[in-house]
C-alpha positions as a Markdown table, in Angstrom:
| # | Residue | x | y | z |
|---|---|---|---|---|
| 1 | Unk | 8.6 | 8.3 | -22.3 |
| 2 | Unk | 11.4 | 8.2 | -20.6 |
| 3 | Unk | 10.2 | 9.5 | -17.0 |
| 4 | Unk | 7.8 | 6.3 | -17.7 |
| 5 | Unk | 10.8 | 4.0 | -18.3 |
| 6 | Unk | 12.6 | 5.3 | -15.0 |
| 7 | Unk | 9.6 | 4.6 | -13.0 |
| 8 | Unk | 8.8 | 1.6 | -14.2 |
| 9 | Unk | 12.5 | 0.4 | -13.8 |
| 10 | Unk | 12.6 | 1.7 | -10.0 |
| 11 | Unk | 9.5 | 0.0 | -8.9 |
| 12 | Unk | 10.8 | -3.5 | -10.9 |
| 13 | Unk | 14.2 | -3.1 | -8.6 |
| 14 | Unk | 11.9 | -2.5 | -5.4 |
| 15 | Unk | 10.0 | -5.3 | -6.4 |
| 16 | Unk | 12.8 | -7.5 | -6.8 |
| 17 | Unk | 14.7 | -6.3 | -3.6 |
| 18 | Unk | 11.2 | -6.8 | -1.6 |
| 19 | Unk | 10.3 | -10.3 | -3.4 |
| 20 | Unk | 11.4 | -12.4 | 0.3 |
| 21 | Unk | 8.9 | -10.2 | 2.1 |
| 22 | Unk | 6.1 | -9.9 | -0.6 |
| 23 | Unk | 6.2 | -13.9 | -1.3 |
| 24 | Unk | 5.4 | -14.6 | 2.0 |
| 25 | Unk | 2.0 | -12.2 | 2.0 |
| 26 | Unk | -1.7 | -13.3 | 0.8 |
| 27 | Unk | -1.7 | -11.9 | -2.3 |
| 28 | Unk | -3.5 | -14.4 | -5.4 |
| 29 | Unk | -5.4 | -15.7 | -2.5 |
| 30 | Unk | -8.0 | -12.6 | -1.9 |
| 31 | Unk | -11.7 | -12.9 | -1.1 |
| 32 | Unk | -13.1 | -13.3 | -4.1 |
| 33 | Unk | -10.4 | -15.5 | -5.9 |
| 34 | Unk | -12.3 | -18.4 | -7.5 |
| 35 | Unk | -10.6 | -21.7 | -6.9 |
| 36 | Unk | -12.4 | -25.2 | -8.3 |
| 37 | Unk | -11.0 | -28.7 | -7.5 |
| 38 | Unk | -12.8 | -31.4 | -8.8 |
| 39 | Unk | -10.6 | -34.7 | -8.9 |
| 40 | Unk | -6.9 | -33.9 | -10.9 |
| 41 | Unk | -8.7 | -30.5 | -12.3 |
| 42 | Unk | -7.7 | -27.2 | -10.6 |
| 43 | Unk | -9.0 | -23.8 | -11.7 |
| 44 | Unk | -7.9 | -20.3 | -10.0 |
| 45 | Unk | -9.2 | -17.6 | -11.4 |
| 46 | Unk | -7.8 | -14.5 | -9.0 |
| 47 | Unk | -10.8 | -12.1 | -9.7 |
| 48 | Unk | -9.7 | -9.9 | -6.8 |
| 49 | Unk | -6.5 | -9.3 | -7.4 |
| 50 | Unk | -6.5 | -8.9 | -11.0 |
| 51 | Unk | -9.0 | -5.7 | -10.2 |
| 52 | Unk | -6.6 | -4.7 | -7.3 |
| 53 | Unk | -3.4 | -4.8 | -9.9 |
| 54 | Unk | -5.2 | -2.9 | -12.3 |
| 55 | Unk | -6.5 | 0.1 | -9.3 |
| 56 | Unk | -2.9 | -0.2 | -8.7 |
| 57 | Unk | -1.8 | 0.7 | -12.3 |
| 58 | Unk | -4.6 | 3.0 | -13.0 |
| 59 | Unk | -3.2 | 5.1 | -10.0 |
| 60 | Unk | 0.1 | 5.3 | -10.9 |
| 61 | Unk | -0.6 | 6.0 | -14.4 |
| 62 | Unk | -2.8 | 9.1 | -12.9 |
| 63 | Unk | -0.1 | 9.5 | -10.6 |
| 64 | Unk | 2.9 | 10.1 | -13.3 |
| 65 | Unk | 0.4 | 12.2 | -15.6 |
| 66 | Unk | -0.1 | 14.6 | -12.8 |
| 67 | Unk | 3.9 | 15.3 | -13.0 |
């Protein structure tokens, strides 16, 4: 549990000192991101990055079992 906490922690600080940088990339707006505009509606749905997230999760959750 508390390897998990540490982890978790480090990548939040890494994600917070690389927020300029990662802002500024095309992630939410991957092939396969639905986006519908019809007059004042909008509707995203980001299909592709919600399954690249969790890939990214499932790895590291692997990842820190293996240890």
């Amino acid at each position: 549990m508390y390897k998990t906490l540490i982890v978790t922690g480090i990548m939040l600080l890494l994600t917070g000192l690389l927020w300029p940088w990662l802002s500024q990339c095309e992630w939410g707006r991957l092939p396969g991101d639905i986006f519908i505009e019809k007059g004042s509606l909008k509707l995203y749905i980001p299909m592709t990055t919600s399954l690249l997230i969790s890939l990214l999760v499932r790895i590291f959750f692997w990842l820190e079992q293996l240890l």
